[in-house]
GUTORSE-234434 format. One record per residue (C-alpha): residue number from 1; residue in one letter; x, y negated, z. Coordinates in steps of 0.02 Angstrom, whole numbers, plus 50000, padded with zeros to 5 digits. Layout:
<site i="NUM" aa="a" px="X" py="Y" pz="Z"/>
...
***
This chain:
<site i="1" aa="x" px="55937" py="52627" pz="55058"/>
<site i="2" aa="x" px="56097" py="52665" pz="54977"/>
<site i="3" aa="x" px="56026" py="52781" pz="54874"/>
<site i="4" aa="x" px="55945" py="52636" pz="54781"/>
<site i="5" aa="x" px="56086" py="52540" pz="54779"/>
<site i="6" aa="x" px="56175" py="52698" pz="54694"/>
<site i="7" aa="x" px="56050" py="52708" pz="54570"/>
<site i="8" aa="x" px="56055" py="52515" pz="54538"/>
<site i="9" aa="x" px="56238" py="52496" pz="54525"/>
<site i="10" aa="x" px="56246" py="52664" pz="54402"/>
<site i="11" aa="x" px="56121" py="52590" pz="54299"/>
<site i="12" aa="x" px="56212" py="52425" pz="54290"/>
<site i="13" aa="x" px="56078" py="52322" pz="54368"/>
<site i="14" aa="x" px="56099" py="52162" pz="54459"/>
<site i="15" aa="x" px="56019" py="52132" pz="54639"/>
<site i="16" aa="x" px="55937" py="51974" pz="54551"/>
<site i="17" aa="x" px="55859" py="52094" pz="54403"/>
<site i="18" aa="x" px="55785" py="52204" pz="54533"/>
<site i="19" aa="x" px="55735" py="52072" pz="54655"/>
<site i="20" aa="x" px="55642" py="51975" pz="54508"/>
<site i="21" aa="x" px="55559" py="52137" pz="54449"/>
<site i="22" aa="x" px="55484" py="52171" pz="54619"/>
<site i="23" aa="x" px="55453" py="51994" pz="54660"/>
<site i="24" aa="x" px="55578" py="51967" pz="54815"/>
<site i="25" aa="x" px="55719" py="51848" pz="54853"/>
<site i="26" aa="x" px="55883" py="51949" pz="54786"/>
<site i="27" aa="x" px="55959" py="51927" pz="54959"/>
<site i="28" aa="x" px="55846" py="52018" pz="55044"/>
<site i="29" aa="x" px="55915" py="52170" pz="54898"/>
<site i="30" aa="x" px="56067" py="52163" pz="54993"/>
<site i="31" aa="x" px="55994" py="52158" pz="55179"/>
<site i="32" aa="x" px="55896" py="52334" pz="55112"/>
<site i="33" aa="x" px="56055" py="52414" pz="55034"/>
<site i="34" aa="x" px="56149" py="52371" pz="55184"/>
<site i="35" aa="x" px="55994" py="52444" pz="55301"/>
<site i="36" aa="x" px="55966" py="52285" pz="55405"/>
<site i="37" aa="x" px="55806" py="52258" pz="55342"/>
<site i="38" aa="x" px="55655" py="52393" pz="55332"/>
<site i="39" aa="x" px="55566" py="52364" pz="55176"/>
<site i="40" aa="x" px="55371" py="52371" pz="55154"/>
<site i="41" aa="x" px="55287" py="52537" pz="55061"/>
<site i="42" aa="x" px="55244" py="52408" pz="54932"/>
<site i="43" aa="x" px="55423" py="52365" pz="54929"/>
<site i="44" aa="x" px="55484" py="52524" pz="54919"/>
<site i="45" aa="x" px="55375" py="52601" pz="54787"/>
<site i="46" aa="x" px="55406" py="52448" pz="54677"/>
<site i="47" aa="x" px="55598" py="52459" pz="54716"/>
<site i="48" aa="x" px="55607" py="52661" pz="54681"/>
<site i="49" aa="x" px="55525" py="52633" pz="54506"/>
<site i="50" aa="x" px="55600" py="52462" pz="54458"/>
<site i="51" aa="x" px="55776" py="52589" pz="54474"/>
<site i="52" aa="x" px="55691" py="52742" pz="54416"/>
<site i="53" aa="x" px="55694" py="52824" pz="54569"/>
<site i="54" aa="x" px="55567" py="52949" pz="54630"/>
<site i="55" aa="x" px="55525" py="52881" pz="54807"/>
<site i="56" aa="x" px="55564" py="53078" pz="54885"/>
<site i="57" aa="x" px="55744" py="53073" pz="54814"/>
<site i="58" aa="x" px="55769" py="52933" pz="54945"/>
<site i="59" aa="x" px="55732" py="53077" pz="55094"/>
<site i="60" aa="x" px="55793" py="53243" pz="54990"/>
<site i="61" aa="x" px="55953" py="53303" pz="55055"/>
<site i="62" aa="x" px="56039" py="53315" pz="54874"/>
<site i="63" aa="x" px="56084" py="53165" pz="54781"/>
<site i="64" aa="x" px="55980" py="53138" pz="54614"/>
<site i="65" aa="x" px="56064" py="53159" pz="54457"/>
<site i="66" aa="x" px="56089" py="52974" pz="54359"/>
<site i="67" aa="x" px="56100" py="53081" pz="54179"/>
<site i="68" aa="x" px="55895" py="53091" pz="54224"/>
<site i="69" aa="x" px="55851" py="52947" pz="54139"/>
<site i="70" aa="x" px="55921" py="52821" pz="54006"/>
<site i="71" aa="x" px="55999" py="52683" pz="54103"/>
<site i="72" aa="x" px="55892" py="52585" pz="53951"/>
<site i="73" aa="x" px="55731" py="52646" pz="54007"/>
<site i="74" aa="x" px="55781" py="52588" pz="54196"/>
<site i="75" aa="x" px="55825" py="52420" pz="54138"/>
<site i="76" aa="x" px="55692" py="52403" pz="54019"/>
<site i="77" aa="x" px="55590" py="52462" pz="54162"/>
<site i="78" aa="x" px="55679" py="52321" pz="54288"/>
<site i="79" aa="x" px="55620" py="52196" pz="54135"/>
<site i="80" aa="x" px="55455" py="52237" pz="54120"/>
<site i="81" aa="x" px="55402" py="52224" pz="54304"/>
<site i="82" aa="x" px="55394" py="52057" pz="54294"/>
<site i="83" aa="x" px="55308" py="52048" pz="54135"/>
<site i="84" aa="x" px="55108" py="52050" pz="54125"/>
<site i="85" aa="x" px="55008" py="52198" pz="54100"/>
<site i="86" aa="x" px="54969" py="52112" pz="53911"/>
<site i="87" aa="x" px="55106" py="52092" pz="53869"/>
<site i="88" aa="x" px="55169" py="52272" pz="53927"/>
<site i="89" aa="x" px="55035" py="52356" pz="53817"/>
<site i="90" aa="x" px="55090" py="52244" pz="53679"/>
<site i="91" aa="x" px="55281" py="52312" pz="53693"/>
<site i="92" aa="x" px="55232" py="52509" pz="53714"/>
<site i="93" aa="x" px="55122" py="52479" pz="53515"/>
<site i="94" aa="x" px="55268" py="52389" pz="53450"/>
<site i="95" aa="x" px="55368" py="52561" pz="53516"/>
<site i="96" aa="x" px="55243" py="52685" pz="53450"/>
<site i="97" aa="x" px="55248" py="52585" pz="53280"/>
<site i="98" aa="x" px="55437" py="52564" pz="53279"/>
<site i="99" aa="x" px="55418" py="52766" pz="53314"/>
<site i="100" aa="x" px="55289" py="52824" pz="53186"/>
<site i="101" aa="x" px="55397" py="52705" pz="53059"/>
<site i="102" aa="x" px="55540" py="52793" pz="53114"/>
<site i="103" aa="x" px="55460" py="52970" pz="53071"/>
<site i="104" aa="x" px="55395" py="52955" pz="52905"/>
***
C-alpha cells in the first residue's frame, strides 16, 4: 500500500481526509500504508479513487506519474466522497455554469 500513501502524501492529503472520504477509522489508513492490515475490494477501490489512483497502478511495476492529475481534483475528489450523491450533482452544475460563464 505505499503506493497510496505516495499518492496521498504528494497530493497533500491527510490520513483523516481519506479515512472520512471512504468511511473508515483514519488509523486503520496507517495500518494499510504500513501493510499490516489487508484492506477489503470495497476498501481498496474507494481508497484508489478517493487519491486518484487507478487500482492497476497499485500492481504495475512503474510508479505512476503525480503530474496526472490536479492535486485539486484529488482533494476535491477526497471531499466529495463523503458528500451525497445530491449534493454532488448540485456541485458538477454549479462547475459547468461557473464554466459556460467563464467562456462567453
Amino acid at each position: 500500500m505505499e503506493r497510496l500513501r505516495e499518492r496521498r502524501e504528494q497530493h497533500g492529503l491527510s490520513q483523516a481526509t481519506v479515512a472520512e472520504a471512504v468511511n473508515v477509522n483514519p488509523s486503520y489508513i496507517g495500518l494499510l500504508e504500513r501493510g499490516e492490515r489487508t484492506p477489503s475490494l470495497e476498501v481498496l477501490l474507494a481508497l484508489c479513487e478517493s487519491v486518484g489512483l487507478h487500482p492497476s497502478e497499485l500492481f504495475s511495476e512503474t510508479r505512476p506519474d503525480p503530474t496526472t492529475e490536479l492535486p485539486e481534483l484529488v482533494q476535491l475528489r477526497a471531499l466529495l466522497g463523503t458528500w451525497p450523491t445530491k449534493h454532488r450533482r448540485a456541485l458538477v452544475r454549479i462547475a459547468k455554469d461557473i464554466e459556460r460563464i467563464r467562456t462567453e
